[in-house]
N, C-alpha and C positions, 0 to 999 in steps of 0.2 A: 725158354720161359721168360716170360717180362720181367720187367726192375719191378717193383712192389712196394708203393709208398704203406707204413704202416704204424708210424707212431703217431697219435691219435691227438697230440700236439702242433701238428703241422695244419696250415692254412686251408681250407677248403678248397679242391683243384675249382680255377676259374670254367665258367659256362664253355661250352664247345665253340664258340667263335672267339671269347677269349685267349682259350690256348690256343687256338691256331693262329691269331694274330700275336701273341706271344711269339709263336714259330716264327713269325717271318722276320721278329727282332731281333732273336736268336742271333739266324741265317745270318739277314742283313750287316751285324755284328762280327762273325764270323769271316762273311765274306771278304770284308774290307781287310781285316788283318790277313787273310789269305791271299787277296791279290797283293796285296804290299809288299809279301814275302816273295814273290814270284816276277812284278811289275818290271823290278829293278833289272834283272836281266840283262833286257835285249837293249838298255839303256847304259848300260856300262862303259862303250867306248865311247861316250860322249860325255859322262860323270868325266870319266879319265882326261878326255883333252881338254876341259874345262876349265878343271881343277887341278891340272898338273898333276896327280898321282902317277904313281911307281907302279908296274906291274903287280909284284906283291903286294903295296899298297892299297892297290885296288878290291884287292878278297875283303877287304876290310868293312869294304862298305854292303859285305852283305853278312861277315863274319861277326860283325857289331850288332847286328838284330839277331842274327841263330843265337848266339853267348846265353844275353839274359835271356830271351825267350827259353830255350830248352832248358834254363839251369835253376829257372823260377816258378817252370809250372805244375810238380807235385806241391811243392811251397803255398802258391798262391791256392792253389784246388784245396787243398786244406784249409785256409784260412777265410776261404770264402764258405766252408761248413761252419764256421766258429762265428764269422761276424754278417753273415749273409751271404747268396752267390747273387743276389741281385743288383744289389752294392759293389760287390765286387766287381758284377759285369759292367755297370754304371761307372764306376770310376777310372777302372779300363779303356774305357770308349773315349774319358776325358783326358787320359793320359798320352793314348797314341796318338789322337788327334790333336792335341797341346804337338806333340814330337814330331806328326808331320809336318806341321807349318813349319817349324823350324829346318826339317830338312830343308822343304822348298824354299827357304830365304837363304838359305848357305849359300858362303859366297868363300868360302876358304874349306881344306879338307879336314880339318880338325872340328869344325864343327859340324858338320854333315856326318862324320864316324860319332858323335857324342849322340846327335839327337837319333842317328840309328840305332842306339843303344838304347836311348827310353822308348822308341819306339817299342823293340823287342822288349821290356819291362811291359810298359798298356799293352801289348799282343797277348803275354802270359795271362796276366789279370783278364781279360777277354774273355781268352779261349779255354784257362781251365775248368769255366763252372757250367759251360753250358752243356756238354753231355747231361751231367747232373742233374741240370736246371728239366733237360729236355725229357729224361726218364722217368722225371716228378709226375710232369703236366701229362704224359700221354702213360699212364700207366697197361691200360688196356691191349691187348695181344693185337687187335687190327690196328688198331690208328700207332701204337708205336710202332710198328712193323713199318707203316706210310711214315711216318712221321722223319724215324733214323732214315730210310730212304731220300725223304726230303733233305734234309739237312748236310747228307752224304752227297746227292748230289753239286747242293751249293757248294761244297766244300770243295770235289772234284772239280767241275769247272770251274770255278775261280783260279785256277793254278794255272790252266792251260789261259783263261780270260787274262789270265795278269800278264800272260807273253805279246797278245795282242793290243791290249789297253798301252803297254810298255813302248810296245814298237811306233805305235799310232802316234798317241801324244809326244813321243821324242821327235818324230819326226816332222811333225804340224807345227807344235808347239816352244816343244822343248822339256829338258828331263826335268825341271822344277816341278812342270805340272804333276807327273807321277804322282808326286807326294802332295800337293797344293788340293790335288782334287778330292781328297779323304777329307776335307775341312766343313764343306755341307753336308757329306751323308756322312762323319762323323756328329754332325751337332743332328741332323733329324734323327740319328738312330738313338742318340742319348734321351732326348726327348721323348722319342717312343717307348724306347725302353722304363723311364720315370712312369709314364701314365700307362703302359700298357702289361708290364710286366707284375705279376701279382710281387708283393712284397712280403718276404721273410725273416725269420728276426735272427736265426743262428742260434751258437750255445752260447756264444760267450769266449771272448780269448783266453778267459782265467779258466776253461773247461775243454782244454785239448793242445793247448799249444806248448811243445816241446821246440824251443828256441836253441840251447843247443844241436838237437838232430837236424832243425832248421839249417842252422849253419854249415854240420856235415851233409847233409846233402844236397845245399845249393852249391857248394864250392865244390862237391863232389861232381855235380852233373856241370856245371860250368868249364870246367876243367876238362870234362871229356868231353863237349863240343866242341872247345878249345883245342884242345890233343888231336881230333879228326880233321876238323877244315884246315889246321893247319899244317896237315902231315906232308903234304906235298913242299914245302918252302922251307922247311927243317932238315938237320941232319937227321938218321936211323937214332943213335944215340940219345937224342932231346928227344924226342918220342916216347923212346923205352920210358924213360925215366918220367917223363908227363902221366905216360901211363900209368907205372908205378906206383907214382904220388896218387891216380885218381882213384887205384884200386885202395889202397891203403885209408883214405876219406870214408869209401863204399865199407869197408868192414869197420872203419871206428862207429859208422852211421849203424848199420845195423846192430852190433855188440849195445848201441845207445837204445835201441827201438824195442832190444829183448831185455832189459831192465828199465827202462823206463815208466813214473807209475801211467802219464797219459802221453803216448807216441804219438809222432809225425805221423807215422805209417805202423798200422798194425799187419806185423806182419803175419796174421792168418789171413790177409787177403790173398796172398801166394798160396796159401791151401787151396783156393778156386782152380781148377784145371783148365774151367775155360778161363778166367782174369789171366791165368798166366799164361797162358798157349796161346790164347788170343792178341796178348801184347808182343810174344816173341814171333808169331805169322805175323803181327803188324811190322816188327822193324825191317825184318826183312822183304815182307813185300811193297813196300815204301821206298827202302833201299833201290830195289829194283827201277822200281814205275819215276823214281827222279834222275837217273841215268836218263829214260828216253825224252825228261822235258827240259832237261840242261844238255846233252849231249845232241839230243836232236835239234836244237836249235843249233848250236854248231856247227853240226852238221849242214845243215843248208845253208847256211850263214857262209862257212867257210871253206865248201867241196862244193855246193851246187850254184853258191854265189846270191842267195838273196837279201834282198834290203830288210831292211828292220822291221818297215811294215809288211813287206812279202812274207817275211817270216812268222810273223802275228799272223797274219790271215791264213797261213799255212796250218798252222795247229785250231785255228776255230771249228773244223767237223769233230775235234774231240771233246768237247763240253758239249758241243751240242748231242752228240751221241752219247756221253753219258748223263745229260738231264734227262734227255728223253726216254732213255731204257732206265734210269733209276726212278724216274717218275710212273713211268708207266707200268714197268714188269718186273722190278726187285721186290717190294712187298709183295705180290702177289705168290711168286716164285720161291720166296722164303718161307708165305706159309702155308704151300702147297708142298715144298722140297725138303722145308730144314732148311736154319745156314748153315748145317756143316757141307750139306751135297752141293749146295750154290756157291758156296766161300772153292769149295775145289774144282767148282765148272768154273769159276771166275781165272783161278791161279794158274790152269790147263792153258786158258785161253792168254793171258799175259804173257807164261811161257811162251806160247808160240810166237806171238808177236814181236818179242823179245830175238827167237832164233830170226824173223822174216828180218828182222833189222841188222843183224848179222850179216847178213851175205848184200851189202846197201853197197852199190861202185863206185869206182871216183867217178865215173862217167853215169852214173846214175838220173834217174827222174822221178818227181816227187806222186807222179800218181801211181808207178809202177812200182817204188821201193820206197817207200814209206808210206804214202796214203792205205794201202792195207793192212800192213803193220799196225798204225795208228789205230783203222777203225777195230781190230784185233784186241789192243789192249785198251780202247776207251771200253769196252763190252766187258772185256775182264774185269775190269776194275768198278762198273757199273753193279756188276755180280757180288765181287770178295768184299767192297769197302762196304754198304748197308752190314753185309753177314756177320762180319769180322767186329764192326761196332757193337751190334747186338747181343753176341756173345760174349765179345770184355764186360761188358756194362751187366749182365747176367749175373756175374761173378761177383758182386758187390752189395752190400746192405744199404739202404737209406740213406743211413748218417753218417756213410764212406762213401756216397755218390759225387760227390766234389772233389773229392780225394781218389777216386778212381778217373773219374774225369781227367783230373789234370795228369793222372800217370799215364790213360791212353795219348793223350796230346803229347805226354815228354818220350813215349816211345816213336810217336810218329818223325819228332824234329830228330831223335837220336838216329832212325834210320832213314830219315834227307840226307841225315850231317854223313853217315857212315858213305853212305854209298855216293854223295858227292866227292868226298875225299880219294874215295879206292879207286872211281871209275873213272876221274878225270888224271890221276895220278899214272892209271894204267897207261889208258890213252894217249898221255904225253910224252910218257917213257919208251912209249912204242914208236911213236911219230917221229922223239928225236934220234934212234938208231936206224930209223930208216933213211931219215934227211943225212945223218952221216956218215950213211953209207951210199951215197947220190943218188936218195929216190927224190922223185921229185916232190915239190913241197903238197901238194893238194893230190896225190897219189899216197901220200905220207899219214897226210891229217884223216885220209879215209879209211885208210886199214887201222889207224890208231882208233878211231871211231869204233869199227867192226869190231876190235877186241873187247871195248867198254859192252857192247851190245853183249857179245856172247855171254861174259861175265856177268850181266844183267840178267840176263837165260836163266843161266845156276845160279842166281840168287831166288831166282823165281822159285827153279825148282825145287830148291832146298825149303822155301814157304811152303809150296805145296804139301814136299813131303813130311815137315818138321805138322801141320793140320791136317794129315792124315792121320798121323801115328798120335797126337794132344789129342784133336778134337773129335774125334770119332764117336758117334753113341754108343752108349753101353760103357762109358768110362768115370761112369760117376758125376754128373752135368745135367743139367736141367733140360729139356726136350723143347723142341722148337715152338716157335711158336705159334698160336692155334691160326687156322684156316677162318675168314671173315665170317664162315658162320657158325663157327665152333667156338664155345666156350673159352678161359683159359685152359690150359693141358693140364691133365693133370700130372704127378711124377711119376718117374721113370723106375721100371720093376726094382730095380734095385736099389731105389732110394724109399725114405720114409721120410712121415716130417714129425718133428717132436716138439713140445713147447721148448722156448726159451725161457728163464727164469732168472731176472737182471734184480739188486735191490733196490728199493725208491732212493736211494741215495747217490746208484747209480748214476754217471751224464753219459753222453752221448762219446764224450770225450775220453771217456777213463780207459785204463788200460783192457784189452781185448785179448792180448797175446797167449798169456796164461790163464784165459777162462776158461780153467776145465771143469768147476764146479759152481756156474751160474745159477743167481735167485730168482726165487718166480716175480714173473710179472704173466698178467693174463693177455692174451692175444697174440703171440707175437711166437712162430712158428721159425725155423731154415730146414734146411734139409740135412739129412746125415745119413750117410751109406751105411747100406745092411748088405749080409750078403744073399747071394743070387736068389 
């Protein structure tokens, strides 16, 4: 089923070339903070001999953007419902773009780790409101169905785009550019975004915002991307105990969100089966798919021997294959299939690619042992990532659209962050018992590689199975969405829909958690399970 704009308060959706020119400020938006996250890469060993950095030291320079970014974006997607997500996308744009300049004039390491810090601050602000933004304008079962397609695929390519763009400009130009080049298409996109993006007003910060629960769980999720990227360079013990503190944050936050009169997070959005199956199939299948765009770079890099730009151009068939299959044949196929049957053709086909990369040799070649692999999981992921969006954002009401938004974005960095941590951590601990036990070193690095894949595999599969057993119809979930000449759907036999009944005193903001005896308002419908 569609997102459902429905309070009779909100702006009139813009004319159809409106929103679609909205879409590409969105994307455009989006893009930039996604290749940024990615760029840095295949740029790293030239940051480092540059700037003198330490081997450890050098996580830093990409551990300083994941921090705030994942630790600020339920935070900001909330607050961009209270004072606008337009605004909020707006002044995001002016923030990361403010921070990449600064990156690119860094000329010492301590300032290059700060301004990647605001960077990840503008990224959050960014990227939490435009789901939101995006479920507003294309309400309608076809053109959202295209639309999360569209926006999926930018999002997809830009990741594998930011290895290339990385590789390129480091080696033309130099790593400054990386960041320097975000300086025009961040001031056109802000520009566009002013004139082209319809404009919203919010509720108001005096109408939702819980500033304590803020606190616990910015410091909560900061601390567990903290605890992950850094687990590799710690002892077991500092870990434990990081952990500890972060779970201990996570239960003072929630104990705050089931008393509180207006929460951060209401938590009946965890009653959604798709919002929450859908966020737990996203960390893991994220998890996965960032093993093969950090470990595969690696890999060539450092078993098969290519250059920085060899290695950029190496991964360009996988953006280009999943624009072209998200453009062309994920709407279609979703609402021909359902996302739940596409999200599990997608995760099938990951898996596999996952295992082909597995069995990768030191003496390997990139058309026979990775090029299929590759074009394996660009297809998968072309499939799962529209499906998967569709069905989190399903799960959510209007005036928790910014707020859902930014929790699919902070589960997507928590499972980059998890599975960079585990799978590079494997890797290396495999690599160093093999070098000292006299394997040779690039014999060494390749079977440390082969381990991260396989364990990329069973992360796959465990997504799979974890949105088989959640998402499955018939489990109380709104039904997919309709076929381009069909109607919306309507629900599903074993749902009903009842009024809601809120008082005019009610805001958008008040507490939700304990509404088990809401007052009428007229129009305004959700669904609630009956049985069979």
């Amino acid at each position: 089923m569609p997102f459902r704009t429905e309070s009779p308060s909100e702006p009139p959706v813009p004319r159809p070339y409106s929103r679609w020119a909205s879409l590409v400020v969105l994307c455009a938006g989006t893009l930039m903070t996604i290749l940024d996250g990615n760029i840095v890469t295949v740029a790293m060993p030239a940051i480092q001999s540059d700037l003198g950095f330490s081997g450890p030291g050098l996580a830093w320079v990409v551990n300083a953007y994941l921090i705030p970014f994942g630790g600020l974006l339920l935070l900001v997607g909330r607050l961009g419902d209270l004072v606008g997500r337009r605004r909020m996308f707006a002044a995001g744009l002016v923030v990361f773009t403010a921070a990449s300049v600064l990156c690119g004039v860094a000329t010492d390491r301590g300032l290059l780790v700060a301004a990647r810090a605001l960077q990840g601050v503008g990224g959050a602000m960014t990227s939490a409101v435009v789901l939101g933004m995006l479920v507003a304008l294309f309400p309608e079962p076809r053109e959202q169905a295209r639309a999360i397609a569209v926006f999926s695929a930018v999002g997809a390519a830009g990741g594998a785009l930011g290895t290339f763009l990385g590789g390129a400009l480091t080696q033309t130009v130099g790593w400054h550019w990386i960041f320097l080049i975000n300086l025009p298409i961040g001031v056109v996109a802000w520009l566009a975004a002013i004139r082209i993006l319809a404009p919203d007003r919010g509720v108001g910060l005096g109408k939702g915002a819980d500033y304590p629960g803020a606190a616990l769980v910015t410091g909560a999720l900061m601390l567990t991307v903290y605890t992950i990227v850094g687990a590799g360079d710690r002892n077991p013990g500092t870990t434990l105990a990081l952990a500890v503190v972060s779970l201990g944050l996570y239960v003072g936050f929630f104990l705050r969100q089931a008393r509180a009169a207006r929460p951060l997070l209401r938590l009946r959005l965890f009653r959604s089966r798709l919002l929450s199956g859908a966020n737990g199939v996203q960390i893991l299948m994220i998890a996965g798919m960032f093993g093969f765009q950090y470990i595969g770079a690696l890999y060539l890099q450092r078993v098969l021997g290519y250059s920085e730009l060899a290695t950029g151009t190496a991964f360009l068939p996988a953006p280009i294959a999943i624009g072209v299959l998200m453009l062309t044949l994920s709407a279609r196929t979703i609402a021909r299939f359902g996302p739940y049957r596409v999200l599990l053709a997608g995760l099938v086909l990951i898996t596999g690619g996952m295992a082909l990369l597995s069995r990768a040799p030191a003496d390997g070649s990139y058309v026979a042992d990775v090029l299929p692999a590759m074009l394996l999981l660009a297809a998968g992921f072309a499939a799962a990532m529209p499906a998967v969006t569709g069905l989190a954002m399903t799960g959510a009401r209007e005036e928790d659209a910014g707020l859902a938004s930014g929790l699919f974005n902070t589960t997507q960095v928590v499972g980059g962050s998890l599975g960079l941590a585990v799978l590079t951590t494997l890797a290396a601990s495999r690599t160093e018992r093999l070098t000292g036990g006299g394997e040779g070193a690039v014999a060494a690095l390749a079977d440390g590689y082969r381990l991260a894949f396989t364990v990329a595999a069973g992360i796959a599969l465990a997504a799979l199975t974890l949105a088989a057993a959640i998402l499955r119809p018939g489990r109380g979930h709104a039904p997919h969405a309709a076929s381009a000449s069909a109607p919306a759907p309507a629900p599903a036999p074993e749902e009903t829909l009842e009024p809601v009944r809120t008082s005019a005193e009610e805001t958008p903001g008040a507490a939700h958690a304990a509404d088990a005896k809401p007052a009428p308002e007229a129009g305004r419908q959700v669904r609630t399970k009956t049985s069979p």
